[in-house]
N, C-alpha and C positions, 0 to 999 in steps of 0.2 A: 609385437608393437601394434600393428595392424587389430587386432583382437582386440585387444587394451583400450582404444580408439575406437572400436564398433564400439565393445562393453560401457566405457564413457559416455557414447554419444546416447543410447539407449537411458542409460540413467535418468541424464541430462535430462532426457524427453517428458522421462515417468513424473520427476519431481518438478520437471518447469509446468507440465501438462496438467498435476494434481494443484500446482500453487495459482495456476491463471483458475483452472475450473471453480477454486475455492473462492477466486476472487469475484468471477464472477456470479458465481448462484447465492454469494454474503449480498454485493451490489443488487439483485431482484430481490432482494426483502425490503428494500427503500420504499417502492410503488406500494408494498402492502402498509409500512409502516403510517407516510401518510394520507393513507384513506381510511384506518381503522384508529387513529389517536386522534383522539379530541378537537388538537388542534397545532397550530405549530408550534406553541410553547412548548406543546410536550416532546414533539421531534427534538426541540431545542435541549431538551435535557438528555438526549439520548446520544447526538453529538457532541455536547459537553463532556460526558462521565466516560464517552469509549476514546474520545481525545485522550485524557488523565489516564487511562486504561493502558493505551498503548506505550505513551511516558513511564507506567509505574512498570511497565512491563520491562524495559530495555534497564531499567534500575536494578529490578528483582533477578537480573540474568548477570547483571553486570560484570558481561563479556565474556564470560565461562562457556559457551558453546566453543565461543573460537577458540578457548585454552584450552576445554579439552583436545581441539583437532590440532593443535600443534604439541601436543605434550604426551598424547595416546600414541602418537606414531614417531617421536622422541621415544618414550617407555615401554622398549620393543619386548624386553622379559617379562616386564609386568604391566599389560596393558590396563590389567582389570582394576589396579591399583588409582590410574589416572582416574575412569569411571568412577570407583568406590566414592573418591576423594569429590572428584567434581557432585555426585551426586548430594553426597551430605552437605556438603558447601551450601548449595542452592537450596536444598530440603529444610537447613535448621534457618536460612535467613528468610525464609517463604512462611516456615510454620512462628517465627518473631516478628514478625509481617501482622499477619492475622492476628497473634497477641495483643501487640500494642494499637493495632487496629481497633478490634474490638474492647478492650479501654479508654481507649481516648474516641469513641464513638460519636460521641456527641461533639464535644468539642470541635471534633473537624468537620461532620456533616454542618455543623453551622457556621465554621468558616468558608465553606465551599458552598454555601448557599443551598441547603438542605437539610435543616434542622428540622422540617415537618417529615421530612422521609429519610432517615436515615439511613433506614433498609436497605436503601439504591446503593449507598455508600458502600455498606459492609457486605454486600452481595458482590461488587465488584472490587471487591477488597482480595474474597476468595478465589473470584473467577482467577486474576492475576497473579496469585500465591500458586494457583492448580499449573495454569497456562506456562508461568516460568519454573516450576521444579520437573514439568512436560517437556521442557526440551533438551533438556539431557536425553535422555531416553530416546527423542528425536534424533539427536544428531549420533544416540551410538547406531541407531539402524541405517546410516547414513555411513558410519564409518562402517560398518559388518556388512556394506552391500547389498542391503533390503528395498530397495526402492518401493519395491511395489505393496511391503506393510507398511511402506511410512505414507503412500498415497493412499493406500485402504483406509488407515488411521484418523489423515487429515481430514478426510473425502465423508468419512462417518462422523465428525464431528461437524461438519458442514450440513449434512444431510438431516442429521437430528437435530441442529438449531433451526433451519429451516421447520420440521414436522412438528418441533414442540410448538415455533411461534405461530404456524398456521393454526394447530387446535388450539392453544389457549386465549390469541386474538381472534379467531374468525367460528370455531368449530362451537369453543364453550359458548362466546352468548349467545350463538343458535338455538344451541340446546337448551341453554337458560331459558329465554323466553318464551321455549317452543315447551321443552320438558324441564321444568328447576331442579324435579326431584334426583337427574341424573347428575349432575355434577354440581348441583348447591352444597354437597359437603367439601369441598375444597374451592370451586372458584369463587373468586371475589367480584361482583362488578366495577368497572370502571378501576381498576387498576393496571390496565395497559401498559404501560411505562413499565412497571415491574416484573412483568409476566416476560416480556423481553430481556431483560438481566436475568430472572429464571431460568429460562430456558437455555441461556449461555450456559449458568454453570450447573446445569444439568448435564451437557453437552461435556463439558470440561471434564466432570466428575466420570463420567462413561468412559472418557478418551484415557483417564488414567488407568481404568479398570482394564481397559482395552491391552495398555502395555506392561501390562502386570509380568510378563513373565520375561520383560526386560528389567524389570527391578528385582527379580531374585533367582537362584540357583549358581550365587558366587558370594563370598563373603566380605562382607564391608568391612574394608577398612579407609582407616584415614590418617592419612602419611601430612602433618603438618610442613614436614618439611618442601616437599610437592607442592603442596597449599600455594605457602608463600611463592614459589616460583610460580604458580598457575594465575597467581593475582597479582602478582608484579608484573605481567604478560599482558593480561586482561583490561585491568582497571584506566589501561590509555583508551582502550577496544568503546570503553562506558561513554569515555571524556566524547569520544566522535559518536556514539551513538544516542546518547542524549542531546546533542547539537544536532543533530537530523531529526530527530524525530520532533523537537520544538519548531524545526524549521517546515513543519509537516502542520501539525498539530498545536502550534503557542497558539494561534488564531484562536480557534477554538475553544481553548482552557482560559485565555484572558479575557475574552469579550465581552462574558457576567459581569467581570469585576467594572464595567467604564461604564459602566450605565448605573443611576439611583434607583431603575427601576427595573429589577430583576423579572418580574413577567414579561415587560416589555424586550428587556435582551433577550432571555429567552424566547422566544416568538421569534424575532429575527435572525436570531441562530441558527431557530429549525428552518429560516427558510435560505440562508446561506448555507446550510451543513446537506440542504436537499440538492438544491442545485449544484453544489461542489459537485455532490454523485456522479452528474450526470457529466461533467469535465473529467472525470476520471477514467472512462472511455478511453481516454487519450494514453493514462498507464496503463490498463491493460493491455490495451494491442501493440505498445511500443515493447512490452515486457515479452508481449508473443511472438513478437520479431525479431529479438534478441534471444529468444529459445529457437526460434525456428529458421532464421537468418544465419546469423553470424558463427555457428561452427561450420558449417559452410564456408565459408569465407576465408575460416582463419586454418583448416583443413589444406586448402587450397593451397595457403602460404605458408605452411606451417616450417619450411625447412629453408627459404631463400631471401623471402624478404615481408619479413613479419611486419612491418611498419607501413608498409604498400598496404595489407590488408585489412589494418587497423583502419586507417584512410579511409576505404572501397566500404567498406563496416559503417562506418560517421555518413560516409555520403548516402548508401540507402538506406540508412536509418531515418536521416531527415527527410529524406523523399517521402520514405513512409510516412512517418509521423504527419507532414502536411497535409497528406491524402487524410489520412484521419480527420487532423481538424478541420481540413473545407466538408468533406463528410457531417460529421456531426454538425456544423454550421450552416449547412445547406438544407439538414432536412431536421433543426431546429424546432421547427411547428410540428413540425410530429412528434421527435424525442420528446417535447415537451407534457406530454401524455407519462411519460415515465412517472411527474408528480401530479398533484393534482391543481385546480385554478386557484388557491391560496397561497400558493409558492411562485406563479408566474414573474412577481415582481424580479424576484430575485435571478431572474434567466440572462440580467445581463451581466452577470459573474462571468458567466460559462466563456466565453471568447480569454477574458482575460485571465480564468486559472488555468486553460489547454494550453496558451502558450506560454505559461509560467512552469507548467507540468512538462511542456518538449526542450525548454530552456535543462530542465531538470534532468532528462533523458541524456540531452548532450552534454552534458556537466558529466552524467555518470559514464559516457562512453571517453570524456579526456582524463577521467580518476585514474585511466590506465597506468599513462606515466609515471604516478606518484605509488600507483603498487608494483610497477617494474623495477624502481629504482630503489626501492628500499625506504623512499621520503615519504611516509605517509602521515607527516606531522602536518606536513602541509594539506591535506584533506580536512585535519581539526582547525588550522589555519580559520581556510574556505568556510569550514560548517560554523564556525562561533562569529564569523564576522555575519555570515548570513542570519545566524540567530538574532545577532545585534539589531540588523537591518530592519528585520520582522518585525521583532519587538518594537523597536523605535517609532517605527511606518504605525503598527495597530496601535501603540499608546497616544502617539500624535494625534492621529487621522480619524481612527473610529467616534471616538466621542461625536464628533460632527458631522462624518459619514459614510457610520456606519459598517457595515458587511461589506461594502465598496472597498474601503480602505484596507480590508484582511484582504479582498484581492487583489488589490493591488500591490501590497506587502509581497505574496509568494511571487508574486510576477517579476517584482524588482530584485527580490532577494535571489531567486534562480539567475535571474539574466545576470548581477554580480560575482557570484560563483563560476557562472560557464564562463565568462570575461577574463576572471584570476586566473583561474585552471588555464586556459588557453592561453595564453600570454607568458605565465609561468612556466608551464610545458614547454614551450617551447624552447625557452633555453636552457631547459635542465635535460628534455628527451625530445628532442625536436622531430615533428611527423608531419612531413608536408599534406595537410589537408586539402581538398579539392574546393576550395572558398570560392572559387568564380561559378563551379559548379550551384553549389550552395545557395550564394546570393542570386543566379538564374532563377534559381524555384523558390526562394523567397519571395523576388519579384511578382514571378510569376503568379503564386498564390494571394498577395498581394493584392493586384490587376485581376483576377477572380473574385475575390473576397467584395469587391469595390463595386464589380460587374454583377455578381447576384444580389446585391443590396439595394444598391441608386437605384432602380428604377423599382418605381410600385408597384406591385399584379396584386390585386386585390384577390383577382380565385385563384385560390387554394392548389388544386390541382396544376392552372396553367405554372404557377411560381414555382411549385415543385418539378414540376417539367422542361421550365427554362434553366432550374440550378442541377437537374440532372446533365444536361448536354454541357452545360460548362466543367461538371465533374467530369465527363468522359472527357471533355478536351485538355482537361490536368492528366490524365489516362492516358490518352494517346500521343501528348507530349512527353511523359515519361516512357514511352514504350520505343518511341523515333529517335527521343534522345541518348537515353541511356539502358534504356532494360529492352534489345530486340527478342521477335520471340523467338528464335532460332537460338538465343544462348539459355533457354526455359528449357531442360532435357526433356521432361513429357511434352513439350509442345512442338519442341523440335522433331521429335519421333513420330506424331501426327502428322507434320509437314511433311516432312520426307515420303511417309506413305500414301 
């Protein structure tokens, strides 16, 4: 058991470690993207189609990762039967994807507001066809206990969109205008935009070559009967994942449509979809805390009172998370270097997507309840009422104000969610949370937030030096309160020596 439990925890580390790293070295291509595109139109359309991207993605899967893992280890004789199955499934609806894609080309580039570049369309038509018949393959090294080819894997398609997008924005028009004769037979000028969706499923196309020998030395077959059970399983799996990911993403996908003046949304999209980036700060470290925290935690309690440590979990989650945002909001005048001074307008998102984004964190640490208990109808519940919200907030609101109004949508539509969920938990799995705790360091951050703002420091320096001492004082109040360092093991064993 103990073994089992290292082995686990190891995993855990490989694929939580590969999926933050991924997240974050995607997030530093922002800074390049807008200082080397035109202008923000164009970011705008870069946010718009990887929105749609990630929607058609959760479509094109439609839930089949999670049927394979309950159906391969259900189908103990013939495991390779589930794979065969799951993989044709997703392979002939990916390669009918692309078909009808590229037929009705036009048509839908011009409903999507891209009838001059269709390209974009049918480049990420592909990317999404590769990306979801890719995760099969994903998830069998995941069941076969590979961690560390599924993080090579990921970690190489990371690497090569990064290297394709640095040479084909930054290296080729060097070269252009320095040497034409070197790369005038393939680069185009002034196509930027697109050289970014190349370089994806350039990236995409490697990754499947990459698992090439996860696709063969077994023979396909496909058990319709399995099918059916795999997609009567799944297809609820769809219903909750397309309600998240619009609850992510509808911002983004609708916003062209509410305006008659499509360069002008555009434009503000890229400057909403820039500054979103830099809120997102706040998922990734809450994500690295949840890999690096909470086995921990739940290790701890694993055998006497598992609902104590779900608790202890929520509580330094939010501590964490706080710390985050007085962080990023403290030292704002600098992050804001991430984009460039065309995007500034849009820097007052940032506060209200981080705590629409920690809303969203604690929604996902009270989801417990409802996959302890078997009720996880009540998550699509949550997610379609929040899609509602979304939707209703951005159709309402943006027409007249704009990029504002989508964030204030995620802000509302989160704090609704974590509200339900908690409320409902509680009397179907009741978990005494530490709320007086909680609302302490809400206050608290609150009363900080208040104190490095109200007063003016015009230099630079001094304001960042006044909001650094208030960050240690959130610091050293968490550390007297609740985190001594005598219970920190490496710091305790310092102390004592």
């Amino acid at each position: 058991m103990a073994g089992g439990i290292k082995r686990l925890a190891k995993e855990t580390a490989v694929y939580g470690l590969s999926s933050i790293v991924g997240r974050i070295l995607n997030w530093l291509l922002v800074p390049m993207y807008v200082r080397v595109l035109a202008n923000t139109e164009q970011f705008g359309i870069v946010t718009n189609l990887y929105a749609w991207t990630a929607l058609l993605l959760v479509i094109l899967t439609y839930g089949m990762e999670t049927g394979f893992f309950r159906f391969i280890n259900a189908e103990e004789k013939e495991p390779m039967k589930v794979y065969s199955t799951s993989l044709i499934s997703v392979g002939a609806t990916s390669l009918l994807f692309i078909g009808a894609g590229a037929l009705l080309l036009y048509p839908i580039a011009g409903a999507l507001g891209y009838a001059r570049t269709p390209e974009y369309v049918m480049l990420l038509m592909v990317i999404v066809a590769i990306d979801a018949f890719s995760c099969i393959p994903f998830a069998y090294l995941r069941h076969t206990c590979r961690p560390l080819k599924f993080a090579f894997v990921k970690l190489l398609n990371i690497f090569l969109t990064i290297g394709l997008n640095i040479f084909l924005l930054i290296v080729c028009p060097w070269l252009y205008a320095r040497f034409p004769e070197t790369v005038s037979w393939f680069y185009v000028p002034g196509y930027g935009v697109g050289y970014i969706f190349i370089s994806n499923l350039i990236a995409s196309a490697v990754t499947l070559l990459v698992l090439f020998r996860e696709l063969t030395g077994f023979r396909y077959k496909f058990d319709f009967t399995l099918w059916k059970r795999i997609i009567g399983y799944s297809l609820p799996i769809l219903v909750l994942g397309i309600a998240g990911v619009l609850n992510q993403s509808v911002d983004k996908i609708l916003f062209p449509f509410l305006f008659s003046d499509r360069a002008y949304a555009d434009s503000q999209l890229g400057i909403y979809g820039a500054c979103f980036k830099i809120a997102v700060i706040m998922v990734m470290f809450t994500q690295a805390f949840r890999y690096a925290y909470e086995p921990f935690i739940f290790a701890r309690n694993k055998n006497d009172d598992c609902k104590q440590a779900y608790a202890e979990a929520m509580k330094y989650f939010v501590i964490f998370a706080l710390f985050i945002f007085l962080g990023v909001m403290f030292y704002l005048d600098i992050i804001k270097y991430f984009v460039s001074p065309a995007y500034y307008p849009g820097l007052k998102v940032v506060p209200i997507v981080m705590l629409g984004s920690l809303f969203s964190g604690i929604y996902f640490n009270l989801s417990l309840w409802y996959k302890l208990t078997d009720e996880t109808r009540w998550g699509a519940y949550f997610s379609l009422l929040g899609c509602v919200l979304t939707v209703g907030i951005i159709v309402g609101f943006a027409p007249v104000y704009s990029y504002m109004a989508c964030a204030w949508a995620s802000f509302v539509c989160n704090l609704a969610m974590m509200l339900l969920s908690y409320f409902v938990g509680q009397k179907k799995y009741p978990i005494r949370y530490d709320l007086k705790t909680i609302f302490v360091y809400a206050a608290v951050t609150a009363v900080l937030y208040a104190a490095a703002f109200v007063p003016v420091i015009p230099n630079e320096w001094l304001r960042m030096g006044y909001r650094s001492v208030l960050l240690l004082l959130f610091v050293l109040f968490v550390i007297k309160r609740d985190l001594p360092l005598r219970e920190i093991p490496v710091l305790n064993r310092l102390i004592k020596n």
